[in-house]
Steps between C-alpha positions, in 0.01 A plus 500: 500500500653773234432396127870563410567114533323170428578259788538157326316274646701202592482285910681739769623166700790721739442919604843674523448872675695824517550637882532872473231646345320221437405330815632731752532883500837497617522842362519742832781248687743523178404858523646529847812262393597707193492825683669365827829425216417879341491657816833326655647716103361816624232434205115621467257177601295362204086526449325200465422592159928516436548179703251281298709649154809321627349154654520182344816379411620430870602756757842549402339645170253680674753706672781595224128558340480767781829654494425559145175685530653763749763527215831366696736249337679323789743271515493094555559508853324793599193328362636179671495696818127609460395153405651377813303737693212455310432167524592493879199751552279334291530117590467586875183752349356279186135511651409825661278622246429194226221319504351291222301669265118490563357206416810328426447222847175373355656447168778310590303280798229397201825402296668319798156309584523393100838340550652740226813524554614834565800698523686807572822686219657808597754694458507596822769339695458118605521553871258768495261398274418172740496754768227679351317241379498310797403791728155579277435145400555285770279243421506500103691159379708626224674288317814691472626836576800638338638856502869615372749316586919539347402125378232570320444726214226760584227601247456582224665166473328192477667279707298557797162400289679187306612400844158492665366319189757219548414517862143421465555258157297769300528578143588887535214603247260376812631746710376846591688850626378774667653785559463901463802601314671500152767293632240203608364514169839448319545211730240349402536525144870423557388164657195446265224469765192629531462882717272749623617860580314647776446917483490510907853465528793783458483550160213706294284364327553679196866365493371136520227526227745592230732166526395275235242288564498530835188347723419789749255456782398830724361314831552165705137396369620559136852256566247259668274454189843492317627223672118329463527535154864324481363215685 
């Protein structure tokens, strides 16, 4: 763990994780999604290194994210248009290439044999986030599973941790996020909870060490002795 935070050391009692980037490299199947919409605009494809600078705050995001990086500024329902083709390539494709991230399984089996409850928080959309995670984790009990949803606020807000809390009867402060990105870490300080930012994910690691305070971890075995240390 990076010395750029002290992790407080209060009971973890409820695990909240990130999808993309954080428990899945989902990285190459947005990849394909984003540049299916560019391509249908006559526009270059993206790199991976391009696609992981626009990731995070949902897909919808991700792509006027795109349309800005090749320097285009298109209207509403031309980027409506993309979306829509978008998302039609990518929810029959979410899976191709994404798998969890080595090392990942064990850690979430030891935490499922412990009875923590566990869940997943993304941004990505609802439908497709229990797609994913049902597809690679068959046979991990989470507790709940919530991606975006028009009912829901996404994050940075903290609705989606204060929910989860209430769901559980938890006191928020006994609640840990993990994620891999700048906007997980402002949820969780926007909720008040406990995180860990993981330096895996699709944001470098040099970009996560300068937010304030933040508790950084470089490999699965350095988020498991994290999580020990909560406990």
């Amino acid at each position: 763990m990076s010395d750029n935070g002290i992790m407080q050391k209060k009971t973890v009692q409820a695990i909240l994780f990130d999808l993309d980037g954080t428990l899945v490299d989902t990285i190459e199947d947005i990849q394909n999604a984003l540049n299916r919409a560019l391509e249908l605009e006559g526009l270059s494809p993206l790199d991976t290194q391009m696609t992981q600078k626009v990731v995070g705050r949902g897909l919808r995001n991700a792509l006027m994210g795109a349309v800005e990086l090749k320097g285009k500024n298109l209207p509403s329902d031309q980027i409506d248009r993309m979306y829509a083709a978008m998302m039609e390539y990518y929810r029959e494709n979410p899976c191709v290439k994404s798998k969890p991230y080595e090392g990942i399984l064990p850690l979430l089996e030891g935490l499922d044999r412990q009875e923590i409850p566990i869940a997943v928080f993304s941004n990505k959309e609802d439908g497709l986030t229990g797609k994913v995670v049902r597809t690679l984790f068959p046979h991990i009990r989470f507790a709940w599973v919530r991606g975006m949803r028009n009912d829901f606020p996404r994050k940075p807000d903290r609705a989606g941790i204060l929910y989860f809390a209430n769901k559980e009867q938890l006191p928020v402060e006994n609640l840990l996020y993990v994620g891999d990105s700048e906007v997980d870490y402002q949820t969780a300080v926007n909720a008040g909870c406990q995180h860990i930012l993981v330096s895996w994910g699709f944001r470098p690691r040099e970009d996560l060490a300068m937010l304030s305070a933040s508790n950084l971890v470089d490999s699965v075995e350095e988020l498991q002795e994290a999580i020990n240390d909560l406990q």
